[in-house]
N, C-alpha and C positions, 0 to 999 in steps of 0.2 A: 318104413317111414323115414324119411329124409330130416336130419337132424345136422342145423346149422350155431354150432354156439358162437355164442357175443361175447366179446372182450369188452372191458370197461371201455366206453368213451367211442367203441366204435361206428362207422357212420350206417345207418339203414340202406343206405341204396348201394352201400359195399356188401351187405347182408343180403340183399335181394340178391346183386347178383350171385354171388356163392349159390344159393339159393336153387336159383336159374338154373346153371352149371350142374350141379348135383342134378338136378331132374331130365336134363337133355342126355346127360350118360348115360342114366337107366333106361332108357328108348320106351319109355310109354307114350309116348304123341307118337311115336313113328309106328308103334306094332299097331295101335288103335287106326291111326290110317290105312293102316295093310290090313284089317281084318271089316273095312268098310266095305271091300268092295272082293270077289270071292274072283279068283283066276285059275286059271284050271292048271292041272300037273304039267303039262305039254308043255304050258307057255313058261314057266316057270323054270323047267328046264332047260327052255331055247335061250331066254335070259338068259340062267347061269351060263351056259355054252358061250354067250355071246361074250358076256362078262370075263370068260374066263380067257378067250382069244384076246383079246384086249387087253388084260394082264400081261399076257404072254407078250406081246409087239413092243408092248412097253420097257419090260424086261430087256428085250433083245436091244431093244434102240438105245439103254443104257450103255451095256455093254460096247 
């Protein structure tokens, strides 16, 4: 349970977003979108591979 306390006097739509914030780090909107729609192992794998060469370029192109 996400627990945002109030300071005397402070403003609500400062509340809100703290609020906000707390609930987007915990990633429940984004697992519930991932668990809408069902993707098989393979593909999931090809992602990470894809993801993960792309990490990699980026890395280097720092360098």
């Amino acid at each position: 349970m996400i627990v945002v306390p109030l300071k005397e006097g402070e403003n609500i739509e400062r509340a809100l977003k703290k609020f906000k914030r707390k609930f987007e780090k915990t990633g429940v909107v984004k697992e519930l979108r991932r668990r809408q729609a069902f993707t098989k192992p393979s593909i999931e794998k090809r992602k990470e591979r894809i993801h993960a060469v792309y990490v990699q370029k980026m890395q280097l192109a720092e360098e």
